[in-house]
C-alpha positions in Angstrom: 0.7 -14.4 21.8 4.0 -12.1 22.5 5.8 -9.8 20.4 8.5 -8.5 20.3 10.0 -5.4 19.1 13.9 -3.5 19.7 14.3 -0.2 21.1 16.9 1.9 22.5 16.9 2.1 26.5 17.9 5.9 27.6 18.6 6.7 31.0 19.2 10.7 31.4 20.8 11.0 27.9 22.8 8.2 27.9 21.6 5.5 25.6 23.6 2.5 27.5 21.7 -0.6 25.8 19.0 -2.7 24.1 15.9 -3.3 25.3 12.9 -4.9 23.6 9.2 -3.9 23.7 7.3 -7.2 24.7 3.4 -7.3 23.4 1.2 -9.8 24.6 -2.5 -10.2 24.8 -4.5 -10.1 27.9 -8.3 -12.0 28.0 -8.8 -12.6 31.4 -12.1 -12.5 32.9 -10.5 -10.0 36.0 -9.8 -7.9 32.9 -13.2 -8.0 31.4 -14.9 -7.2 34.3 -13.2 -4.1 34.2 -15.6 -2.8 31.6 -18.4 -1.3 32.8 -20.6 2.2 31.2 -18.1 4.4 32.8 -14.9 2.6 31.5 -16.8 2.0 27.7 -18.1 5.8 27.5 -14.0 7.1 29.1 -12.8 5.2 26.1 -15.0 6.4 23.4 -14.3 10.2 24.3 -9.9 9.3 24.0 -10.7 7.3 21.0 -13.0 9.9 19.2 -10.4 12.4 19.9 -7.2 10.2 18.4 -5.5 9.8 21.9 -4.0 6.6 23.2 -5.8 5.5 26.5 -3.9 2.4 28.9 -4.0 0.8 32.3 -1.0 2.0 33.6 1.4 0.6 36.8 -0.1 -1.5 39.4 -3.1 -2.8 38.4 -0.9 -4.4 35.0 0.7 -5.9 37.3 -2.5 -7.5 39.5 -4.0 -8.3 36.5 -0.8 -10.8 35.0 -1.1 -11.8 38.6 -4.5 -13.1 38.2 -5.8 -10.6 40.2 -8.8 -8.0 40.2 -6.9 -4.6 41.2 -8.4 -2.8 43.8 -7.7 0.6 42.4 -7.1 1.1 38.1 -4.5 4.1 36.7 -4.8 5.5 33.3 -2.2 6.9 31.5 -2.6 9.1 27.8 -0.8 10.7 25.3 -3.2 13.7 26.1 -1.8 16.6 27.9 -3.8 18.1 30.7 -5.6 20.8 28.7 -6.4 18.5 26.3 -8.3 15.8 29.0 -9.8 19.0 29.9 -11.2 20.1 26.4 -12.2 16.5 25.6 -14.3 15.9 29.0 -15.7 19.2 29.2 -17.3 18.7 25.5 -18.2 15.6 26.5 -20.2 17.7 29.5 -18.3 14.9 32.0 -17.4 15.9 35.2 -14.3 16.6 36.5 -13.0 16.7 40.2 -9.8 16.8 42.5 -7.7 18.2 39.8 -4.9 19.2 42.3 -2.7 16.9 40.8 -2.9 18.9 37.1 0.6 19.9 37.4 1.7 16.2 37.6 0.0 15.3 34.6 -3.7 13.7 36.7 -7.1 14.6 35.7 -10.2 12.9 37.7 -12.8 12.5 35.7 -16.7 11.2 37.5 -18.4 9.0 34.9 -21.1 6.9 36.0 -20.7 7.4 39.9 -17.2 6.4 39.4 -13.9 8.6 39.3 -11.5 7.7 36.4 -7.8 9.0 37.3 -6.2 9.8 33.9 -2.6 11.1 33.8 -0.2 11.9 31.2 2.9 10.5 29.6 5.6 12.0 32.1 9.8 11.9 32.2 11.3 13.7 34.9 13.3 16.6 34.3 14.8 17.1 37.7 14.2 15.1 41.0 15.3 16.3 44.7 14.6 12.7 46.2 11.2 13.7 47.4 10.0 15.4 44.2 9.9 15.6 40.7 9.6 18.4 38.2 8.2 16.3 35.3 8.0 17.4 31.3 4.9 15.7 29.6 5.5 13.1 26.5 3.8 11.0 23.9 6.6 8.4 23.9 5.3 5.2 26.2 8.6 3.9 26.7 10.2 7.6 28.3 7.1 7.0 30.7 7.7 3.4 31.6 11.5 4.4 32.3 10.9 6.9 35.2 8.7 4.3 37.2 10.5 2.2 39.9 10.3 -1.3 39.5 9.7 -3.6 35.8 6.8 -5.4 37.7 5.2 -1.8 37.9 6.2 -0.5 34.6 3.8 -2.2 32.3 1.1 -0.7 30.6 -2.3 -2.2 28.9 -4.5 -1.4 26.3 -7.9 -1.6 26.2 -7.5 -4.0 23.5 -5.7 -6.7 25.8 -2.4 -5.5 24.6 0.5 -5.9 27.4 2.9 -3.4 26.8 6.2 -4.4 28.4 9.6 -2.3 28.1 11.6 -3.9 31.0 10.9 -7.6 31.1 8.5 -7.0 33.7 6.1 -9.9 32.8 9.3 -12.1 33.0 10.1 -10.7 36.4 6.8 -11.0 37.9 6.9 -15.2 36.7 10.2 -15.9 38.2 8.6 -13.8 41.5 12.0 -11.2 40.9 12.0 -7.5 42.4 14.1 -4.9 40.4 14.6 -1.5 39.9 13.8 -0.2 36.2 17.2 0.4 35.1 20.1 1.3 37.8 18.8 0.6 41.1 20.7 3.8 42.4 19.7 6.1 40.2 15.5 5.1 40.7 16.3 5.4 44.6 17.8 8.7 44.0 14.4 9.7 42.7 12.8 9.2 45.1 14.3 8.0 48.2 11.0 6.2 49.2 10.8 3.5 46.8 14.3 1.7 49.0 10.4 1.0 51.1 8.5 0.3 48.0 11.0 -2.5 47.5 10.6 -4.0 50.4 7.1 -3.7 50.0 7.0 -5.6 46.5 9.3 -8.0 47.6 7.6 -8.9 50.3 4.0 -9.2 48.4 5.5 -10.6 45.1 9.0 -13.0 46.0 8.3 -16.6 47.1 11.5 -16.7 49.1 12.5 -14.1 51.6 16.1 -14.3 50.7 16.6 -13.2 47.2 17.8 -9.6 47.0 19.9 -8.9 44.0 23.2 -7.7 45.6 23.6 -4.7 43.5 19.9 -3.8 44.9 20.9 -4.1 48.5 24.2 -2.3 48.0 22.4 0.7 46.5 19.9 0.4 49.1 22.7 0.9 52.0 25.0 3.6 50.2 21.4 5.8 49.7 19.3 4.5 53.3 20.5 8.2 54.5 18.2 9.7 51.6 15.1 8.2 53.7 15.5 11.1 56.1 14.0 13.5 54.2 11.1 11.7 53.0 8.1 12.6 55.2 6.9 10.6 57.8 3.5 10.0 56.6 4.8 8.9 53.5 6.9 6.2 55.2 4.2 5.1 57.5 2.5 4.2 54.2 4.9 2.0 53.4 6.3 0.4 56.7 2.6 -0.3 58.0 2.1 -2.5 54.9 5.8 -4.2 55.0 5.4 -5.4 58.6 2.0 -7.6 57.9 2.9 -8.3 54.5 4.8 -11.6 53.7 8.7 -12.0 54.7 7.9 -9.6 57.7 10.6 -10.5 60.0 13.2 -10.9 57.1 12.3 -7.8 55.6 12.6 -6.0 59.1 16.2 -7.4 59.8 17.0 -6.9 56.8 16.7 -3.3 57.1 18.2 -2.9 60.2 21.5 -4.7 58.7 21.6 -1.9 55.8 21.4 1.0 58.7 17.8 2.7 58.0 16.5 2.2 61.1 17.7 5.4 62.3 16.3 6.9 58.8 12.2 5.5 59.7 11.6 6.3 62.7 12.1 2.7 64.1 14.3 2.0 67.4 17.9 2.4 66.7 18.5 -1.1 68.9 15.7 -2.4 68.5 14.5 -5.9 70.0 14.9 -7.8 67.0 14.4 -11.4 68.3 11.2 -10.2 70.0 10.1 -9.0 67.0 10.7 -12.1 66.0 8.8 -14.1 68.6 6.0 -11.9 68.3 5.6 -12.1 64.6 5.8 -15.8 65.1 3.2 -15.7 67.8 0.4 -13.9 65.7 0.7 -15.7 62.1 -2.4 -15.7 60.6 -4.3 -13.6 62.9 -3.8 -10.6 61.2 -2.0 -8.3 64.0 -1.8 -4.7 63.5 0.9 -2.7 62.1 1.9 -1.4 65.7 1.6 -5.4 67.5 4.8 -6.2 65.4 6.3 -2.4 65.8 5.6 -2.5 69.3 7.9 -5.7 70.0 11.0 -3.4 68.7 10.4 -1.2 71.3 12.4 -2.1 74.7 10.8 1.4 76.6 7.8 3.7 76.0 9.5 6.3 74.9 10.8 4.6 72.1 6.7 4.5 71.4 7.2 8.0 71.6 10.0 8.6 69.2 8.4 6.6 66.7 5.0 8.8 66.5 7.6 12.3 66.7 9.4 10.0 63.4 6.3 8.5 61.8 3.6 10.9 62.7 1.0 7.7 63.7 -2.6 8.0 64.3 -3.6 8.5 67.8 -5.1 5.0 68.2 -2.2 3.6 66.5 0.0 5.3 69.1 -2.1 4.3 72.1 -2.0 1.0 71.0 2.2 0.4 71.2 1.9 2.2 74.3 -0.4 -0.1 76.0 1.3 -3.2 74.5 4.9 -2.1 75.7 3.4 -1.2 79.0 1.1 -4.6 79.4 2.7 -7.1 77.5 4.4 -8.4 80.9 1.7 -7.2 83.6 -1.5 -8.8 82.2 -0.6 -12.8 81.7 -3.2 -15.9 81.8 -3.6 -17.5 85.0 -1.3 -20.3 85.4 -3.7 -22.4 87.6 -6.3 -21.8 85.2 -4.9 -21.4 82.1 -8.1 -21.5 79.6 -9.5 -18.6 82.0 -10.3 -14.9 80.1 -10.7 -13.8 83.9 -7.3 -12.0 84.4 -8.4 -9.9 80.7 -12.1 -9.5 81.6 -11.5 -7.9 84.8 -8.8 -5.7 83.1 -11.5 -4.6 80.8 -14.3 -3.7 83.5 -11.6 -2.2 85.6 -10.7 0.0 82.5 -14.0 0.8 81.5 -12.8 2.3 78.1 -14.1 1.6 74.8 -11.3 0.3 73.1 -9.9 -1.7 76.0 -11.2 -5.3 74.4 -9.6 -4.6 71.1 -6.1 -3.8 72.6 -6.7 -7.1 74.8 -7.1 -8.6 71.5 -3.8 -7.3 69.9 -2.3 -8.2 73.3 -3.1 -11.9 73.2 -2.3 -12.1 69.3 1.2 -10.7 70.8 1.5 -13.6 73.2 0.2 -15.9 70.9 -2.9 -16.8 73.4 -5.3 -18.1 69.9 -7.3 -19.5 72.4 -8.0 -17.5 75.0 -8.0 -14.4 71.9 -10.9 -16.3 69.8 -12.6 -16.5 73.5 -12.3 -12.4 74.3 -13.4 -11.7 71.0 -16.9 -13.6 71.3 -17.2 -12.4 74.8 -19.4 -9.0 75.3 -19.0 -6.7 78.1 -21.3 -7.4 80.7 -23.0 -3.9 82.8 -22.6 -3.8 86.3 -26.4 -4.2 87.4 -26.3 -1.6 90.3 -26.4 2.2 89.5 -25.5 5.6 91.8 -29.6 6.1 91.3 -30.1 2.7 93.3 -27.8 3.5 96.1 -29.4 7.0 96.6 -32.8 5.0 96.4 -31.4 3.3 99.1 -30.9 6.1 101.1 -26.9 7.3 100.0 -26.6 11.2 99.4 -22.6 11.6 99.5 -20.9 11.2 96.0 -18.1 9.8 97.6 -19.9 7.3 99.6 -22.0 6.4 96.3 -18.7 5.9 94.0 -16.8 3.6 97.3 -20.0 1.4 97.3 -19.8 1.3 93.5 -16.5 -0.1 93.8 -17.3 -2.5 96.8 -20.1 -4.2 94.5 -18.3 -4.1 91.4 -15.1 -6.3 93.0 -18.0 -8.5 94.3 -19.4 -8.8 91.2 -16.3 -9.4 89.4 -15.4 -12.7 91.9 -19.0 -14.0 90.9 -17.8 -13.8 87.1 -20.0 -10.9 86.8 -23.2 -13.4 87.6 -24.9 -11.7 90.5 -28.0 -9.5 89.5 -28.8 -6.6 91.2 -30.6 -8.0 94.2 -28.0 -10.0 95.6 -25.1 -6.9 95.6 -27.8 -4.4 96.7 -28.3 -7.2 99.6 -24.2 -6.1 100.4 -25.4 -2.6 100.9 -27.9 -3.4 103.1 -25.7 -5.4 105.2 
């Protein structure tokens, strides 16, 4: 059953038009399940103290999606100190509170942490930051957040609560910026990624930008260059596995933030392409795709300086840029893991199968990939302790004899036991 009631929209102080309040109500079984002790016991407390308790953002969104959310955000009419008052008669525990000054309490109830944050409008924004004034007025709150899909709340009653046709948006699979698209982007100059994101994990077709969107997008891309590059990462690592991946990465380019993400300024777009192509639906890392944009290993370079990567996230584009050419099936044999077997006992690192993994995902061997990944390392039968059993004292001589019998072993397809390569020593 939806509702419907008429209020004012205000953006800054400007009231510029009509929007309606939409109510529905919510009785799905991904929303019952939601209730467990610690979720019935953080709703007694709110309601014994006359505050107003709702789902808040994301998880709305999941949840009119048909989906279980992963992670749940409360939002209150309580300030901070009074979360604080409430859950410290209530003797509840309360942790990570280093987000008080935005408005976010944690509470612990029942081996669970409950993140609870107050009605918020932004009083002054830099395009990273926000100094933020707490409210009681739901609507204020649902106007600072970046897109209608996200800007829905939920009572604990089932109630949808729905300020910017966001219900409607998320049925027709539409992206759009709460509001003016320019003025949320410069807010935070990170949601022009958050976009793509949510377009890419709610829109059917990969083609559908609003043109008002995309021409706010390019007139503020420049904004991205202050945003951090963790914070990007975030973002960019999700967009380029998520649906409409090689659209979504064009698209980009076209509007000029390349240069703003730490992505290759000419970067390879139609190998991108082919890669992306070559790994569908064997879920390639972030860096497989990235990796393809990259015409040099420096460019690998550049992009950690940008994007501030993990180590084995970094490692990973370098070995791809450097292999991707070098290590190639064997044409006479073509069903033959022998070319990326030897690789891996030559390399004798830890990690060298999985990159072998992301490598054939990247030339679209499914094959020979579902083969490597069943296959285990075999151990080279013959130790330094036999040779010196046999008689070998000098390091060096031990670690060239090592070598000897490990090539032999490797033509055998690593089937001769330690008998018949000691029998190369004795010979």
């Amino acid at each position: 059953m939806w509702g419907r009631l008429f209020r004012p929209l205000v953006i800054g102080r400007t009231r510029v038009l009509w929007k309606s309040l939409v109510t529905m109500q919510l009785k799905t079984s991904e929303f019952q399940v939601l209730f467990n002790d610690g979720l019935n016991e953080l709703a007694e407390i709110f309601k014994k103290h006359q505050y107003e308790l709702r789902i808040a953002g994301g998880a709305v969104r999941d949840l009119l999606s048909g989906k279980r959310p992963d992670d749940v955000d409360f939002a209150t009419t309580a300030t901070p100190e009074e979360m604080k008052r409430m859950f410290q008669a209530a003797g509840i525990r309360m942790i990570n509170n280093k987000g008080e000054k935005h408005g976010t309490i944690t509470a612990r109830l029942h081996n669970e942490n409950f993140e609870v944050t107050t009605l918020r409008v932004d009083v002054q924004t830099d395009g990273r930051h926000a100094e933020v004034e707490f409210t009681t007025d739901w609507q204020k709150d649902s106007e600072r957040r970046d897109l209608t899909i996200n800007s829905m709340f939920l009572g604990l009653d089932g109630t949808v609560y729905d300020y910017f046709e966001g219900y409607d948006d998320l049925q027709k699979r539409k992206v759009r910026f709460v509001g003016s698209a320019e003025q949320r982007i410069q807010e935070d100059y990170l949601r022009i990624l958050r976009y793509f994101r949510f377009y890419g994990k709610v829109a059917l077709k990969p083609d559908e930008h609003e043109p008002e969107t995309l021409e706010a997008i390019q007139a503020n891309g420049f904004g991205l260059s202050g945003i951090s590059g963790e914070r990007i990462w975030v973002e960019l690592k999700k967009i380029v596995v998520g649906n409409h991946a090689v659209q979504l990465l064009e698209m980009m380019y076209s509007l000029g933030l390349a240069q703003y993400i730490g992505l290759p300024p000419n970067g390879n777009v139609e190998e991108m392409k082919r890669v992306c192509q070559n790994a569908k639906g064997h879920s390639p890392k972030p860096m497989t795709i990235l990796a393809a944009l990259c015409c040099f290993p420096e460019e690998v370079e550049k992009m950690d300086i940008r994007l501030k990567v993990s180590k084995e996230e970094k490692t990973l584009a370098q070995f791809l840029v450097k292999h991707r050419r070098e290590i190639c099936k064997d044409d006479d044999k073509p069903d033959s893991l022998k070319p990326f077997t030897d690789f891996i006992i030559d390399s004798r690192e830890l990690d060298t199968q999985s990159k072998l993994c992301e490598l054939l995902k990247y030339q679209g061997e499914h094959t020979l990939l579902a083969q490597l990944r069943m296959w285990a390392v075999p151990r080279l039968p013959v130790s330094g302790h036999d040779l010196r059993k046999m008689g070998l004292v000098s390091g060096k001589e031990i670690g060239a004899t090592l070598q000897k019998l490990r090539d032999i072993w490797k033509k055998s397809h690593y089937q001769m036991d330690k008998e018949e390569l000691l029998s190369y020593v004795q010979s």
